[in-house]
PDB file of N, CA, C and O in Angstrom:
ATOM      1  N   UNK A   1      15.584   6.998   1.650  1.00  0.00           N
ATOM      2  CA  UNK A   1      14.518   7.631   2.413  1.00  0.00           C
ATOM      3  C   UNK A   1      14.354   6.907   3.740  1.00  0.00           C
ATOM      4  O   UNK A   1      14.602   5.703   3.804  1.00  0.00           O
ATOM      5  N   UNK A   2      13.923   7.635   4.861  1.00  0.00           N
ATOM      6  CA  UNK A   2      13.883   6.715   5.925  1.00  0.00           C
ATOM      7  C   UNK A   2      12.514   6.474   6.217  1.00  0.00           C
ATOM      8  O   UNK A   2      11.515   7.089   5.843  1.00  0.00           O
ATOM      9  N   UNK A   3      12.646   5.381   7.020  1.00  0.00           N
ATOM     10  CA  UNK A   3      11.377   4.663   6.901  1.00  0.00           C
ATOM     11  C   UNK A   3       9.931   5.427   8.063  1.00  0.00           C
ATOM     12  O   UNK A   3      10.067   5.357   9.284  1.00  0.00           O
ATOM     13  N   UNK A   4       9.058   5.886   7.630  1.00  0.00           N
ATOM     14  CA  UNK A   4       7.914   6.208   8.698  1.00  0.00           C
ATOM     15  C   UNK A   4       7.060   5.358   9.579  1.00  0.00           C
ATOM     16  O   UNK A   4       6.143   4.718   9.065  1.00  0.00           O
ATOM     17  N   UNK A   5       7.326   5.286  11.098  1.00  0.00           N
ATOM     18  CA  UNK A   5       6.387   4.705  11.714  1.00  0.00           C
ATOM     19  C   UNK A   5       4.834   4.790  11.704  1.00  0.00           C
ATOM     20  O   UNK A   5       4.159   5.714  12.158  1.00  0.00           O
ATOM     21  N   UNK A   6       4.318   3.461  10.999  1.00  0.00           N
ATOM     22  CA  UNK A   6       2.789   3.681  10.224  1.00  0.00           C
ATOM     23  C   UNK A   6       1.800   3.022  11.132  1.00  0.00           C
ATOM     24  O   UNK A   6       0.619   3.117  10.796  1.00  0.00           O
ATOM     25  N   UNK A   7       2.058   2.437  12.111  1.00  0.00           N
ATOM     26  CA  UNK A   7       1.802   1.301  12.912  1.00  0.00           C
ATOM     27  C   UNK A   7       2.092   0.503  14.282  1.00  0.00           C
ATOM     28  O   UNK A   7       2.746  -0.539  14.249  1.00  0.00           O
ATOM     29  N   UNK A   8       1.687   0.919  15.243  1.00  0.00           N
ATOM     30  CA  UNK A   8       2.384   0.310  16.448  1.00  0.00           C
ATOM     31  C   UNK A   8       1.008  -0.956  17.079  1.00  0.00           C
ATOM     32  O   UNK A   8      -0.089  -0.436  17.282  1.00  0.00           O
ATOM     33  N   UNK A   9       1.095  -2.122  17.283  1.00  0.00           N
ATOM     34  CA  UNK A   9       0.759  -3.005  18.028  1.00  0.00           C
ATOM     35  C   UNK A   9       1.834  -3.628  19.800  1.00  0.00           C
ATOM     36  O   UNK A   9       3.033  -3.741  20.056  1.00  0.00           O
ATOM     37  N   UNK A  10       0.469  -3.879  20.633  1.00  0.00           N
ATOM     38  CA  UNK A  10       1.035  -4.080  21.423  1.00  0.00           C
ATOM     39  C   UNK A  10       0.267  -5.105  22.733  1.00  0.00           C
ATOM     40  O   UNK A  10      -0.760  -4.784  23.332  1.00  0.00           O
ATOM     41  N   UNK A  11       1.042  -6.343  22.958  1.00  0.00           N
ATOM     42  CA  UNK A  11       0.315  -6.996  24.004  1.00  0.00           C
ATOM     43  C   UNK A  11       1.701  -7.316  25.333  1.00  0.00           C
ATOM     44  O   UNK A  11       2.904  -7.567  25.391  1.00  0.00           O
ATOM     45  N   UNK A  12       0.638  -7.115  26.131  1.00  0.00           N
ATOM     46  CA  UNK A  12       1.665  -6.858  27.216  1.00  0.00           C
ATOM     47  C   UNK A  12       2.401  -6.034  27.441  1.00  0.00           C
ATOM     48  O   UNK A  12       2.119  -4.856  27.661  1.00  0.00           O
ATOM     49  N   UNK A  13       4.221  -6.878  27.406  1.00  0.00           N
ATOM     50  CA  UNK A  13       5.275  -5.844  27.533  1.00  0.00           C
ATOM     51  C   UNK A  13       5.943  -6.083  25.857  1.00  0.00           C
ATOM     52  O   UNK A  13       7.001  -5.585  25.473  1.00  0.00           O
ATOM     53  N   UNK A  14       5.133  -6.866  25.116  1.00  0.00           N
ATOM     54  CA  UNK A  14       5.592  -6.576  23.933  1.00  0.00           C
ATOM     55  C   UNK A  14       5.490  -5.797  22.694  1.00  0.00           C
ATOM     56  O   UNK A  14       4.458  -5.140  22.827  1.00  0.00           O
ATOM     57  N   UNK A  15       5.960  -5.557  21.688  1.00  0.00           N
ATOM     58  CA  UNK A  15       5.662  -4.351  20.681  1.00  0.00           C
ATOM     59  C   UNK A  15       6.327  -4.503  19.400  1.00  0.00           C
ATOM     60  O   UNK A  15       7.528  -4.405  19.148  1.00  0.00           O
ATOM     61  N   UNK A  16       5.075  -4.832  18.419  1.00  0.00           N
ATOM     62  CA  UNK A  16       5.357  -5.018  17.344  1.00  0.00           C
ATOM     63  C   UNK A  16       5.812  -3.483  16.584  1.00  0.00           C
ATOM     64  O   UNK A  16       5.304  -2.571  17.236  1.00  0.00           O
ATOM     65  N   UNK A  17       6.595  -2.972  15.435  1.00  0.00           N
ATOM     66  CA  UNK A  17       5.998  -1.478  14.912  1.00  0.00           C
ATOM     67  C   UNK A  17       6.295  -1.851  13.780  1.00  0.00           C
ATOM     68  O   UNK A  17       7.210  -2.617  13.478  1.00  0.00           O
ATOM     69  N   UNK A  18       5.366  -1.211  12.926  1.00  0.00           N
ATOM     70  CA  UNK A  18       5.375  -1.244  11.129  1.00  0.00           C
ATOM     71  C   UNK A  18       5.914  -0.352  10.507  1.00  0.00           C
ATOM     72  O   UNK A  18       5.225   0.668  10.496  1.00  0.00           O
ATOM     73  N   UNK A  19       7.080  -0.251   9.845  1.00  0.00           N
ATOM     74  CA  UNK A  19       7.732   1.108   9.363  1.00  0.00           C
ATOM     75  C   UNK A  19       7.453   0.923   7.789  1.00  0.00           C
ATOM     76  O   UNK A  19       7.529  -0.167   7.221  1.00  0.00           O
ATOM     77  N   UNK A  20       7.026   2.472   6.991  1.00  0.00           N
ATOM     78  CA  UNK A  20       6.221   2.295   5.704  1.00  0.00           C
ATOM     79  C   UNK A  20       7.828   2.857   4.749  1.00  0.00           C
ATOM     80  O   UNK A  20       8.609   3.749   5.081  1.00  0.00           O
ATOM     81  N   UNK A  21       7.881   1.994   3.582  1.00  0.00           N
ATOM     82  CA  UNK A  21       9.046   3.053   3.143  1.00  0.00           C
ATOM     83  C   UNK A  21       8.584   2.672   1.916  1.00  0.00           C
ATOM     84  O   UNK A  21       7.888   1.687   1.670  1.00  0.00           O
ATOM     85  N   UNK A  22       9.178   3.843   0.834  1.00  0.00           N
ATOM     86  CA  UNK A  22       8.802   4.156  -0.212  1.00  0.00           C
ATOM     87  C   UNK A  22      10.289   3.706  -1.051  1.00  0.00           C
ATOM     88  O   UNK A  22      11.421   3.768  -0.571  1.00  0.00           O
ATOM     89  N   UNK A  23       9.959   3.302  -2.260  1.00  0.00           N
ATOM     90  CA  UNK A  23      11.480   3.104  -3.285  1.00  0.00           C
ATOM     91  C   UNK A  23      11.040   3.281  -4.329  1.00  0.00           C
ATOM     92  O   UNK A  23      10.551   2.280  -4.854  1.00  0.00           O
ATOM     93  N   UNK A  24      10.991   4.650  -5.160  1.00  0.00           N
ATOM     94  CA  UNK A  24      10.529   4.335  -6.455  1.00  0.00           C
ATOM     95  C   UNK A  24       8.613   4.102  -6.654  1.00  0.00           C
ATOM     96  O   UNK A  24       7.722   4.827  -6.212  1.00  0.00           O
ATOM     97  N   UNK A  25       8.520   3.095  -7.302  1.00  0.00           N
ATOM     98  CA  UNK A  25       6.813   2.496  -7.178  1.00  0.00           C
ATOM     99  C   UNK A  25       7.058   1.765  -6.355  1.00  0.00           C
ATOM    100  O   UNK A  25       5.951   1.622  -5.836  1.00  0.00           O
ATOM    101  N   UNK A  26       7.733   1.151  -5.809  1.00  0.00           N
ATOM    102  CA  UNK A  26       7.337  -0.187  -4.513  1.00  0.00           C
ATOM    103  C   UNK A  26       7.214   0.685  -3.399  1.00  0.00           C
ATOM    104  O   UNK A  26       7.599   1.852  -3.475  1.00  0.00           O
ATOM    105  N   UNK A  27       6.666   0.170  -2.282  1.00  0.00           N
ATOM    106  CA  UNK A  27       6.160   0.504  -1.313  1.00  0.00           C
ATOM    107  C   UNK A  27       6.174  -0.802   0.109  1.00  0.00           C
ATOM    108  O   UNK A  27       5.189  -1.409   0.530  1.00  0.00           O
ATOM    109  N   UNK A  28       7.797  -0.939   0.653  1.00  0.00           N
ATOM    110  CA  UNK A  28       7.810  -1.910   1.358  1.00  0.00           C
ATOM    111  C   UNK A  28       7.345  -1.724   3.071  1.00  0.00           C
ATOM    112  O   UNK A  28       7.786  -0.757   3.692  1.00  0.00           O
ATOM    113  N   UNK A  29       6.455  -2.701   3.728  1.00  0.00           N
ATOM    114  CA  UNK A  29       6.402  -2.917   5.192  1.00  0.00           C
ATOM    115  C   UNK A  29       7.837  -3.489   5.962  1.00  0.00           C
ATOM    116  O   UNK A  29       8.588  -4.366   5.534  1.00  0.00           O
ATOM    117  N   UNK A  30       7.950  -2.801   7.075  1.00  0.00           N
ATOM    118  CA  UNK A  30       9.311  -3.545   7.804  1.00  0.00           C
ATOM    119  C   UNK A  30       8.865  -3.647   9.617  1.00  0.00           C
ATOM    120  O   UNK A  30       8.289  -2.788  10.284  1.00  0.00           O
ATOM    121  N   UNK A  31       9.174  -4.477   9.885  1.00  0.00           N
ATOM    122  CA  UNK A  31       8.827  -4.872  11.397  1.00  0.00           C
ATOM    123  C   UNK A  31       9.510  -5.116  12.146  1.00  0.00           C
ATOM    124  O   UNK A  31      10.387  -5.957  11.947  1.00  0.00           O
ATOM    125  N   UNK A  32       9.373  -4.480  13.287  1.00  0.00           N
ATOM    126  CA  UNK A  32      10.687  -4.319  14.423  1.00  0.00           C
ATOM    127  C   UNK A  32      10.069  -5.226  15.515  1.00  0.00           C
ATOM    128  O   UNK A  32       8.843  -5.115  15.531  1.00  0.00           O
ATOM    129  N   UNK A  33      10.394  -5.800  16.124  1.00  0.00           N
ATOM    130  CA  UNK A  33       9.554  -6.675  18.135  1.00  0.00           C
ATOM    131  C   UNK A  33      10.342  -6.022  19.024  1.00  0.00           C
ATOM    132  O   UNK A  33      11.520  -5.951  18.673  1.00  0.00           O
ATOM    133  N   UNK A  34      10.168  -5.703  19.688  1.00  0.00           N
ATOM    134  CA  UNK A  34      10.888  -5.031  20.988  1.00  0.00           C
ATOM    135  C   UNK A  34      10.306  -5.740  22.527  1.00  0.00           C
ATOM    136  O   UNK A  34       9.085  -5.833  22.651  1.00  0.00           O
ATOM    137  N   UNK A  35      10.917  -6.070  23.304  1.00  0.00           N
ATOM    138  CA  UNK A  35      10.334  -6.484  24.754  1.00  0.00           C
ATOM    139  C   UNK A  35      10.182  -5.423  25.866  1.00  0.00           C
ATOM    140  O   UNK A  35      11.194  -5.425  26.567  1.00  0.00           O
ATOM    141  N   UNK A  36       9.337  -4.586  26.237  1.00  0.00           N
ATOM    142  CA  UNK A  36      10.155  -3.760  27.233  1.00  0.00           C
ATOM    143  C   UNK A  36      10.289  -3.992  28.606  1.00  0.00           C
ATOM    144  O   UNK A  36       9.487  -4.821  29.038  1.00  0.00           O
ATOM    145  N   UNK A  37      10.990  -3.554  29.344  1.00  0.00           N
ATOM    146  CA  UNK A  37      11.437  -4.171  30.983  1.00  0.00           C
ATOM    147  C   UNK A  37      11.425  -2.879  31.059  1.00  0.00           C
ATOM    148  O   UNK A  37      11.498  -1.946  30.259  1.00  0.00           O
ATOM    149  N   UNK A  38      11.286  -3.046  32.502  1.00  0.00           N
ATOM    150  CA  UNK A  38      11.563  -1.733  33.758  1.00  0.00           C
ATOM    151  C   UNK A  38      13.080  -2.098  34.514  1.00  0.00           C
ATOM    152  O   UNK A  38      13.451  -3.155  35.024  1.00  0.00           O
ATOM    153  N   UNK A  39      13.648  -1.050  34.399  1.00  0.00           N
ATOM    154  CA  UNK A  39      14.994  -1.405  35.597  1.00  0.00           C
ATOM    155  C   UNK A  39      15.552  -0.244  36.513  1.00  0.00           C
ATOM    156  O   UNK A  39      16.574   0.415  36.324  1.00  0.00           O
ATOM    157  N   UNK A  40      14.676  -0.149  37.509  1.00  0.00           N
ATOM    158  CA  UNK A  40      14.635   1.085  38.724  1.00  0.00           C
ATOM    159  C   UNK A  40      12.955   1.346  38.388  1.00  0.00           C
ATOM    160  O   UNK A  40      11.951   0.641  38.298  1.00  0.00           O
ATOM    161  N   UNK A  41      13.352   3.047  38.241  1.00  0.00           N
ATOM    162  CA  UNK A  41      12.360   3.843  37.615  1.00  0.00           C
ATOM    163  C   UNK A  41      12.383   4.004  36.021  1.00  0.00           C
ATOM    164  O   UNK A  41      11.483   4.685  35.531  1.00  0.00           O
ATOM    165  N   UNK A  42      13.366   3.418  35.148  1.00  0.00           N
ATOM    166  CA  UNK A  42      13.519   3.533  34.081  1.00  0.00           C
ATOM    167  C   UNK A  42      13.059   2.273  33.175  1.00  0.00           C
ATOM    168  O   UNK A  42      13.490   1.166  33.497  1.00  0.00           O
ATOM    169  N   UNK A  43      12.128   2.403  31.957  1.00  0.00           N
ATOM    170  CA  UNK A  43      12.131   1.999  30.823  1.00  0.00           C
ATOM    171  C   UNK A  43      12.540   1.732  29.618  1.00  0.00           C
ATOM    172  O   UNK A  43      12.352   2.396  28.599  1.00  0.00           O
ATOM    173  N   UNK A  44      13.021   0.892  29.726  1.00  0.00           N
ATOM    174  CA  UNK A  44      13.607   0.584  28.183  1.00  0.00           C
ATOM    175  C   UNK A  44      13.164  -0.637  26.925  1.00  0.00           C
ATOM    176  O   UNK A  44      11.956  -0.843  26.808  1.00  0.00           O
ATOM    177  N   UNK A  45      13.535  -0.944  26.570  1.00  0.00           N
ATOM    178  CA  UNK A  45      13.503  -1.672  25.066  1.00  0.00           C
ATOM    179  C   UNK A  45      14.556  -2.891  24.404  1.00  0.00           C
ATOM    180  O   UNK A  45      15.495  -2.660  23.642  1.00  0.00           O
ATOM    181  N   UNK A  46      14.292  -3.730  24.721  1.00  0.00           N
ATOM    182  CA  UNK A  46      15.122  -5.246  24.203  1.00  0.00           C
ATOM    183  C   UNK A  46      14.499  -5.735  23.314  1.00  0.00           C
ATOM    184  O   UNK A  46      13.276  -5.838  23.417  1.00  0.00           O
ATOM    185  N   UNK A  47      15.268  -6.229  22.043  1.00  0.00           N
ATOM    186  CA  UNK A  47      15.399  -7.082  20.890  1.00  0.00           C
ATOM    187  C   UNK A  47      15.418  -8.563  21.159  1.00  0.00           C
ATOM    188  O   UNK A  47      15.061  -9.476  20.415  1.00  0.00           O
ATOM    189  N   UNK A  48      15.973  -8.616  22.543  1.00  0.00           N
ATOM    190  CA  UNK A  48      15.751 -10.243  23.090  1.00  0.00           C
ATOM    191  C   UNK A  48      14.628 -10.613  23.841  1.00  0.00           C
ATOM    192  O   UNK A  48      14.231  -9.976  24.817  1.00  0.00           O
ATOM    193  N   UNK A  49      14.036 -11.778  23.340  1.00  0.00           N
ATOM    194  CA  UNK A  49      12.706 -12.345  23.569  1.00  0.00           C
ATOM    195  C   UNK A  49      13.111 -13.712  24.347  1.00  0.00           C
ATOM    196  O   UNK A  49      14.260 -14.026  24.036  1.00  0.00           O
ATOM    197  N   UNK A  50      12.501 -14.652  25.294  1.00  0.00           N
ATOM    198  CA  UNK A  50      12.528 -15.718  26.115  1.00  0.00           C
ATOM    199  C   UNK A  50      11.750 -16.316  25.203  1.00  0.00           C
ATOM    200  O   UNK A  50      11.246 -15.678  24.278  1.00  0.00           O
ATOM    201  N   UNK A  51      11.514 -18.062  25.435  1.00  0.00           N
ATOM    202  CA  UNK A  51      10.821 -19.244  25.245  1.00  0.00           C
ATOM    203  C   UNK A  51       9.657 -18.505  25.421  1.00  0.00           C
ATOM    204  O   UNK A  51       9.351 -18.226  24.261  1.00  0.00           O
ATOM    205  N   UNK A  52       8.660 -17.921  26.286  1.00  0.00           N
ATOM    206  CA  UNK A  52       7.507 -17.342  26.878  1.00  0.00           C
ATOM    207  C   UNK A  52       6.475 -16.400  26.078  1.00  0.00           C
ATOM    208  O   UNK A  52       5.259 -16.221  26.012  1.00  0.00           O
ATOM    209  N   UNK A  53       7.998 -15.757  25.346  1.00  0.00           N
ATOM    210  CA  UNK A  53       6.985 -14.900  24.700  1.00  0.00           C
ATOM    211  C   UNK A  53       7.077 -14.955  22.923  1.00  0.00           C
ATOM    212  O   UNK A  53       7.316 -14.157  22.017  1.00  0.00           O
ATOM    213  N   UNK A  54       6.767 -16.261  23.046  1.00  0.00           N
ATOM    214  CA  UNK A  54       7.092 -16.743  21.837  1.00  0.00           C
ATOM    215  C   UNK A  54       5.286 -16.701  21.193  1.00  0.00           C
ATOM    216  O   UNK A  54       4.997 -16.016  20.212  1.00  0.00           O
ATOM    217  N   UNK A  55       4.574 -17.276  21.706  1.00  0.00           N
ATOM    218  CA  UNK A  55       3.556 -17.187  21.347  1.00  0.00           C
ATOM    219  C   UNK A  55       2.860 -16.041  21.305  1.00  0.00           C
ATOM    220  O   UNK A  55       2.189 -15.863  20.289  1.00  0.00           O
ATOM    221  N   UNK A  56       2.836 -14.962  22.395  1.00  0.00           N
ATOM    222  CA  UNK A  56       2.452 -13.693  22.180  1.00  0.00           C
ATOM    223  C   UNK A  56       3.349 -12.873  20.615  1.00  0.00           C
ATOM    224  O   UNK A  56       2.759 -12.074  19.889  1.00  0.00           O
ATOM    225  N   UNK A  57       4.447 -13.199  20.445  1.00  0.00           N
ATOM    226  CA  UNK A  57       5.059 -12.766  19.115  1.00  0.00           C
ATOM    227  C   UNK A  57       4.536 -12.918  17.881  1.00  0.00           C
ATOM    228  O   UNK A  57       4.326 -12.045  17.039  1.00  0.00           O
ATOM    229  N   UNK A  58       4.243 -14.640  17.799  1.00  0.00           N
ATOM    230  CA  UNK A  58       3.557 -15.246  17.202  1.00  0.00           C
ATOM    231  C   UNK A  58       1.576 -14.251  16.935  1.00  0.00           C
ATOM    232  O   UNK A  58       1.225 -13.659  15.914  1.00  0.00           O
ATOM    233  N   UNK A  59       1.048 -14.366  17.753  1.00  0.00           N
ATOM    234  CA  UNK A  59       0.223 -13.346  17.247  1.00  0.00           C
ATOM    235  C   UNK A  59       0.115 -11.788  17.243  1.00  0.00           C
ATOM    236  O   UNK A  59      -0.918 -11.134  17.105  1.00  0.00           O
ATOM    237  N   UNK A  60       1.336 -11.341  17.414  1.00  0.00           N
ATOM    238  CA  UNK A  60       1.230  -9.933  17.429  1.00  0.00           C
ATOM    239  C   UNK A  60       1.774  -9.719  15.614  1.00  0.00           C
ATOM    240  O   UNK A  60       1.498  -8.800  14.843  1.00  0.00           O
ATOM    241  N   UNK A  61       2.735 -11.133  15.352  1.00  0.00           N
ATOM    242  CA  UNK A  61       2.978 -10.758  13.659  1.00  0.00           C
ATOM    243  C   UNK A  61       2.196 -11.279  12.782  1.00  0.00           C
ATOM    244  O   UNK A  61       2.194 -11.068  11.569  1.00  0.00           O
ATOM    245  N   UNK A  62       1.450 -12.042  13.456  1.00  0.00           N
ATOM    246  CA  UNK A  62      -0.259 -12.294  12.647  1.00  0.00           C
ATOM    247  C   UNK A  62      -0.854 -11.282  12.676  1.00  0.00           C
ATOM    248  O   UNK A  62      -1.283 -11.171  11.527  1.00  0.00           O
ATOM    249  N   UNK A  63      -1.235 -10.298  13.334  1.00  0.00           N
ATOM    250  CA  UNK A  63      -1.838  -8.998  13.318  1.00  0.00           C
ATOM    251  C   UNK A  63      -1.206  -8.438  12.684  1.00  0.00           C
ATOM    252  O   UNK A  63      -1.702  -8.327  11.563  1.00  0.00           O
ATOM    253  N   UNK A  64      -0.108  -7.883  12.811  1.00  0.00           N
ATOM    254  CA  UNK A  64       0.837  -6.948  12.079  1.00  0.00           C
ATOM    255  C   UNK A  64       0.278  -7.180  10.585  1.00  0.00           C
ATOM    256  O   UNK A  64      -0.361  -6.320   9.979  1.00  0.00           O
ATOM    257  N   UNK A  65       0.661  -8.691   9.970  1.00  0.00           N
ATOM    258  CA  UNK A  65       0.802  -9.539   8.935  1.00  0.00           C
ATOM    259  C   UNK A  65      -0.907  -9.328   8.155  1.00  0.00           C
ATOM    260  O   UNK A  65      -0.908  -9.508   6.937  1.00  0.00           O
ATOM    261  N   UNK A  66      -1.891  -9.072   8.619  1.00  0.00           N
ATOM    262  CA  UNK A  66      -3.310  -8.505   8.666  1.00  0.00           C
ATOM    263  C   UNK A  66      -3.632  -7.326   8.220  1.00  0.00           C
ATOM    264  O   UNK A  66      -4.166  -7.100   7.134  1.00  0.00           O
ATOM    265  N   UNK A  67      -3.240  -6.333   9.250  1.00  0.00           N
ATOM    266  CA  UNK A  67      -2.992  -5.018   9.343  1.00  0.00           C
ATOM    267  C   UNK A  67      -2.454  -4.569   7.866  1.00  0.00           C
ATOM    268  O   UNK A  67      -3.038  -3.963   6.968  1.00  0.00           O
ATOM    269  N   UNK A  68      -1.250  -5.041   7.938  1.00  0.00           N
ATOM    270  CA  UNK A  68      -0.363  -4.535   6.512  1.00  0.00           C
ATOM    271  C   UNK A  68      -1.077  -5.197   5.105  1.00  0.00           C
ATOM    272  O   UNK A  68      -0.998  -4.626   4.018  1.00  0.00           O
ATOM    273  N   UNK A  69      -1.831  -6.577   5.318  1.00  0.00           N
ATOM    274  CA  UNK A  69      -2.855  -6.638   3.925  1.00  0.00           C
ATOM    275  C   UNK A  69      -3.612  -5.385   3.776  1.00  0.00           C
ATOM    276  O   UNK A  69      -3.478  -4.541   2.889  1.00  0.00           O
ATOM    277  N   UNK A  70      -4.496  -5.386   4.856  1.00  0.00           N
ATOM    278  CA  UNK A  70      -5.279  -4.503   4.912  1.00  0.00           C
ATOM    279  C   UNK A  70      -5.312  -3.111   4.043  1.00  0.00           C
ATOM    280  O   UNK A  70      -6.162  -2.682   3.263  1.00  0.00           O
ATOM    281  N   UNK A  71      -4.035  -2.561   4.490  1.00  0.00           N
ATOM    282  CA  UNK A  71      -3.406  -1.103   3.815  1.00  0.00           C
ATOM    283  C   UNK A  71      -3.366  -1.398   3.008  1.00  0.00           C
ATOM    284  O   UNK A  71      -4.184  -0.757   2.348  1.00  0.00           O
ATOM    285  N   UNK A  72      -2.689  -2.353   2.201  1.00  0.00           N
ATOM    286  CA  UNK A  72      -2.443  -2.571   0.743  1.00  0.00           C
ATOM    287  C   UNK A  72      -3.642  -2.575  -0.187  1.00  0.00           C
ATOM    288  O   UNK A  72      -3.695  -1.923  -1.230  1.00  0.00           O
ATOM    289  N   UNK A  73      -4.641  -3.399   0.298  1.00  0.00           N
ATOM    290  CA  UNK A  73      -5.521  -3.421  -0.003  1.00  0.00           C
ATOM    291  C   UNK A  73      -6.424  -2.517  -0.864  1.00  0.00           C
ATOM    292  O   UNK A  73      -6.787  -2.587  -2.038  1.00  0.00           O
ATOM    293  N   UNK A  74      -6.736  -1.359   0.461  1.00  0.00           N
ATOM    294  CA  UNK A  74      -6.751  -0.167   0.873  1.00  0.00           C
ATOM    295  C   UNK A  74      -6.204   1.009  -0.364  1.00  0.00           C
ATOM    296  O   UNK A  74      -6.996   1.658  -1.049  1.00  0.00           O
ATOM    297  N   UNK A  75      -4.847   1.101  -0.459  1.00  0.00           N
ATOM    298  CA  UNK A  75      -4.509   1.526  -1.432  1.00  0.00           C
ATOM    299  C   UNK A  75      -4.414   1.284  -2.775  1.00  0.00           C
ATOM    300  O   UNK A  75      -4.143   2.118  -3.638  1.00  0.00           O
ATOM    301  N   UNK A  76      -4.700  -0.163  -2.968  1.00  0.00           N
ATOM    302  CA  UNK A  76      -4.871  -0.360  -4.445  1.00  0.00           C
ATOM    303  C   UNK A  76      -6.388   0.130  -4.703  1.00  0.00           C
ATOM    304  O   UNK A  76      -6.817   0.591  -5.760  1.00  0.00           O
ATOM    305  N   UNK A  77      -6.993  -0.039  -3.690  1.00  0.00           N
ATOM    306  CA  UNK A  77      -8.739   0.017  -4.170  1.00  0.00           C
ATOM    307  C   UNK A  77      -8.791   1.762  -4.194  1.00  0.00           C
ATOM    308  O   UNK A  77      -9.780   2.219  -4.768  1.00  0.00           O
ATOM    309  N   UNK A  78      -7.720   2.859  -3.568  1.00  0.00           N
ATOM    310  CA  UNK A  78      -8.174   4.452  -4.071  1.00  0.00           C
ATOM    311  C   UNK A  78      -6.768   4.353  -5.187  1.00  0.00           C
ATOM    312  O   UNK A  78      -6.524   5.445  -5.700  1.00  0.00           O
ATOM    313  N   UNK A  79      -6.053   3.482  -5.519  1.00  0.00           N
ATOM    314  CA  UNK A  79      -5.397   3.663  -6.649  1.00  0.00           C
ATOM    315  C   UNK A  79      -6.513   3.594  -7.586  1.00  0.00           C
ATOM    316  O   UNK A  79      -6.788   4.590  -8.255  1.00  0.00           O
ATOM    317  N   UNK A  80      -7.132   2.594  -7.691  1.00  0.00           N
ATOM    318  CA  UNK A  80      -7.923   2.101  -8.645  1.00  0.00           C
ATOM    319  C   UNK A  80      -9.618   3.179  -9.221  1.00  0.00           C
ATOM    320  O   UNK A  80     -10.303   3.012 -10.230  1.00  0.00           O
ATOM    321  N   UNK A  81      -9.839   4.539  -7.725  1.00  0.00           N
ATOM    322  CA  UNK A  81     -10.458   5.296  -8.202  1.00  0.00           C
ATOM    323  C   UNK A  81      -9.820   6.392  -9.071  1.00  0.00           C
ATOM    324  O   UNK A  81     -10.458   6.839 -10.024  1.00  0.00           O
ATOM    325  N   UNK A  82      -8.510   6.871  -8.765  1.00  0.00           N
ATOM    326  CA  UNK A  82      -7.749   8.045  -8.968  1.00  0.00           C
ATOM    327  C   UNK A  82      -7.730   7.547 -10.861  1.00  0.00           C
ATOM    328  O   UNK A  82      -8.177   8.225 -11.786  1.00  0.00           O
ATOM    329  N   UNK A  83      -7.333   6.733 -10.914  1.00  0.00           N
ATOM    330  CA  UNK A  83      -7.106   6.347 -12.887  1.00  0.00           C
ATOM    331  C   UNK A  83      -8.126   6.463 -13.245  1.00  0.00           C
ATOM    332  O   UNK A  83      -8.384   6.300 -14.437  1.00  0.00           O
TER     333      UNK A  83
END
C-alpha cells in the first residue's frame, strides 16, 4: 500500500512530512526532511542539509516526534470507545 501524506511541518526553507501507512493491524509513521532552494524562478527540493540547519531539523523532528504521539494517542482513545 502506499503511504498517505498525513502531515506536513515547516520552518523556514525546511520541511518535515509524515507519511501514514497501514500493514495489516500495525499502523507505521515515516518521515521525509527536504531543504528547499530557489534556482532562477524555479523551486525545488534537496535531501541535503548543511552544518546550519542542523538545529532547525533537530526541532522540526521533535515536533513531528509529538505530533505522531499525539495521533496515536488519539486513536487508541476512539479505539477504545468503538469496543
Amino acid at each position: 500500500m502506499r503511504s498517505k501524506l498525513v502531515h506536513e511541518l515547516r520552518h523556514g526553507l525546511l520541511v518535515v512530512r509524515v507519511r501514514k501507512t497501514k500493514s495489516g493491524d500495525a499502523t507505521r509513521h515515516k518521515l521525509s526532511i527536504h531543504r528547499l532552494y530557489r534556482n532562477g524562478d524555479l523551486w525545488h527540493e534537496s535531501s541535503r542539509l548543511g552544518r546550519d540547519d542542523i538545529p532547525s531539523v533537530r526541532f522540526l523532528l521533535d515536533e513531528a516526534h509529538t505530533w505522531i504521539l499525539s495521533q496515536e494517542a488519539s486513536e487508541e482513545s476512539c479505539e477504545g470507545i468503538r469496543e
